[in-house]
C-alpha positions, 0 to 999 in steps of 0.5 A: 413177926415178919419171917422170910424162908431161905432157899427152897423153903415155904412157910404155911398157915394151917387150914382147919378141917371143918365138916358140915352135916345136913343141917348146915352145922359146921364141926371141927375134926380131930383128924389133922387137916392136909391143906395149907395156904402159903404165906411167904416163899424162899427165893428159890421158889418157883412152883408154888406163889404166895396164896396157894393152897397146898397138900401137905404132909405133916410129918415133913413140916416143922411147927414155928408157931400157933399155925404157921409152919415150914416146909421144904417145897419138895415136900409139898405133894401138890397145889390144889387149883 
């Protein structure tokens, strides 16, 4: 599917939290992950570029499918470099 935000908007890829304990063995949280890499920008987009990982709240974003998401840029809380 090739999707292209209007506007301000941004769609993302849900990132999994993942925990490591001491041993090395990854575990996947229940608690809902707040990163988000960017896979397509709207136009009006200047802050964020395609690949960015970025904080999200998600109760602003809308879920399209399985992991992707839309969300308005001014909801975005930051971009972690």
């Amino acid at each position: 599917m090739n999707l292209t935000p209007l506007r301000n908007n941004v769609i993302v890829e849900k990132l999994e939290k993942e925990l490591t304990t001491s041993s090395g063995i990854i575990l996947k949280s229940s608690d809902e992950a707040d990163k988000a890499k960017v896979v397509a920008i709207g136009p009006e987009v200047n802050d964020v570029e395609v690949g960015n990982v970025l904080l999200i709240n998600w109760n602003k974003a809308t879920k399209l499918m399985d992991n992707l998401y839309q969300i308005n840029v001014n909801e975005v809380i930051g971009v972690f470099e």
